[in-house]
C-alpha positions in Angstrom: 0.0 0.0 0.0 1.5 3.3 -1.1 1.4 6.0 1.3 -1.2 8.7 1.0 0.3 12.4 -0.4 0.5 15.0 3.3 -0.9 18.3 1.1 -3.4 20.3 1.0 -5.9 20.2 -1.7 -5.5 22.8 -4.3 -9.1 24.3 -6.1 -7.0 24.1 -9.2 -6.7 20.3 -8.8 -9.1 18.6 -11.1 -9.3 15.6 -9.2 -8.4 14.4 -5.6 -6.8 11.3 -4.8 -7.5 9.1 -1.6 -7.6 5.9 0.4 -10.4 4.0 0.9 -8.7 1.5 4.2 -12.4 -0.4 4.5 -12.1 -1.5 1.3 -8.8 -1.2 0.8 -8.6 0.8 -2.6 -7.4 3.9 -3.8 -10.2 6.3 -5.3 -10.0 9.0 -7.4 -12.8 11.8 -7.0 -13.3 14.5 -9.6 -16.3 16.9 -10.9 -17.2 16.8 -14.4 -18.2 19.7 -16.7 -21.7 18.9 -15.9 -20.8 19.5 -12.0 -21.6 16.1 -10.8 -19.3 14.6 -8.5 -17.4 11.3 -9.8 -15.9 8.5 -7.3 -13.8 5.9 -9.4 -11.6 3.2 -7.7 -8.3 2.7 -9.1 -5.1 0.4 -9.2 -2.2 0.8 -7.2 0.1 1.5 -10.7 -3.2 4.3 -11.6 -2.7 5.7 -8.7 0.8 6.3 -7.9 0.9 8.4 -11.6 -2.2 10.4 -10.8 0.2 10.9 -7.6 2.9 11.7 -9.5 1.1 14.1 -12.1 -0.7 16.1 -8.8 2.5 16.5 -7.6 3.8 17.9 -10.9 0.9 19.9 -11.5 0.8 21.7 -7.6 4.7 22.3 -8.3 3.8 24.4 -11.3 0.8 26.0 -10.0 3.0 27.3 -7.6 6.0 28.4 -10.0 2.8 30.0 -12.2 1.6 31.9 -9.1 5.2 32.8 -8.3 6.2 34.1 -11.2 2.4 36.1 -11.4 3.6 37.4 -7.7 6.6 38.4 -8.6 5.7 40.6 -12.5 3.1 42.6 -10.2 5.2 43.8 -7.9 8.5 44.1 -10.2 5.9 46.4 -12.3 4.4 48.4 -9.4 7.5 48.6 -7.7 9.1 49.7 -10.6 7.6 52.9 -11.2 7.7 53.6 -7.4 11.2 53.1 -7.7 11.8 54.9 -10.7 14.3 58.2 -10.5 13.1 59.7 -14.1 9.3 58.5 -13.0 6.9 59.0 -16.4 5.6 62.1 -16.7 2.1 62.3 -18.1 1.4 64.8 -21.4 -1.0 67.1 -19.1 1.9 67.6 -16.7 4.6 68.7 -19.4 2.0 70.9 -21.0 1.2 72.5 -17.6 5.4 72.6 -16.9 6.1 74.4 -20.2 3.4 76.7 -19.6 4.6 77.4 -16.2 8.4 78.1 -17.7 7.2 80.6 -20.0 5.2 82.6 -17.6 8.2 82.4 -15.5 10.5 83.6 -18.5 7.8 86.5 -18.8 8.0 87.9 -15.3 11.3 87.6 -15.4 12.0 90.0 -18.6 9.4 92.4 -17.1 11.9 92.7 -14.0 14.2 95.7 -13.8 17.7 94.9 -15.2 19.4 95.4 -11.9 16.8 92.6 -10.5 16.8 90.4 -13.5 20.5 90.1 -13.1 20.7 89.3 -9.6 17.8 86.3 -9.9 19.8 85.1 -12.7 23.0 85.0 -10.4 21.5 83.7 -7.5 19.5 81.2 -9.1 20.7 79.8 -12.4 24.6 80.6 -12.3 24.2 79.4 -8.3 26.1 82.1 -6.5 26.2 83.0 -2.6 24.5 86.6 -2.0 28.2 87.2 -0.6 29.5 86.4 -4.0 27.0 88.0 -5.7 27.6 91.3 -3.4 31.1 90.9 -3.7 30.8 91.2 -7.5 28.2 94.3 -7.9 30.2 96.0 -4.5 27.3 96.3 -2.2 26.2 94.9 1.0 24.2 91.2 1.2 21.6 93.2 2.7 21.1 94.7 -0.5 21.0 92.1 -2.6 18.7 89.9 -0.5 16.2 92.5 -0.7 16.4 93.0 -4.0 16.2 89.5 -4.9 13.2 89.2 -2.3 11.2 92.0 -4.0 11.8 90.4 -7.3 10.3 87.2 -5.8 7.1 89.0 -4.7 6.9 90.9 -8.3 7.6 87.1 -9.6 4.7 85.9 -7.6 2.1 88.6 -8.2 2.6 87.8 -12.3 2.1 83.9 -11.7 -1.3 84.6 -9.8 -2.9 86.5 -12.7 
């Protein structure tokens, strides 16, 4: 007598294999496509292949469903991970519009204010450096990059 299989029965199974120790006979049981529930004994030889073939069929219902795991989160983790993430068409459209209303309140700065956000900003210099450069005081060129911020601001609102 071959010993029974210690696993749990899988709903993907199409059939179920057991003992029968009264009579002593292995039985397969299996529903057909007409939902009616089939109990058919078999031989010792039938048996230990439809063992063999459950045991091969679990073992690749669980690579499938391993390898199914493993896409969804490699995808989803994927763009949560991502450095460049995707950038949808509405958000470049709102970024370019953005820039050039930026740009625009920029040019309508005075010169002396224009230069100094440019400095500060886009060629990355310190206020000291930037001071140091136009020979006034830090003071001076804060504020004037503050006010230029405000007048920056006001523009974007409209």
């Amino acid at each position: 007598m071959a010993e029974m299989p210690k696993r749990n029965r899988s709903k993907d199974n199409p059939y179920h294999l057991s003992y029968d120790e009264e009579r002593n006979t292995y039985i397969v049981e299996f529903i057909d496509n007409k939902n009616i529930t089939h109990k058919v004994e078999i031989s010792n030889e039938v048996y230990i292949a439809l063992d063999g073939f459950e045991l091969e069929d679990i073992s690749q219902i669980h690579k499938y469903r391993k390898h199914i795991e493993h896409s969804e989160v490699y995808e989803e983790s994927l763009n949560k991970r991502a450095i460049n993430k995707p950038i949808s068409i509405a958000e470049k459209v709102e970024s370019k519009i953005m820039i050039e209303k930026l740009k625009d309140a920029i040019k309508k700065l005075p010169d002396v204010q224009k230069r100094r956000i440019r400095k500060y900003y886009f060629d990355e210099m310190t206020l000291e450096e930037i001071a140091r450069e136009e020979n006034c005081s830090k003071v001076a060129i804060k504020y004037s990059i503050d006010i230029a911020i405000q007048k920056i601001s006001k523009k974007l609102k409209k």
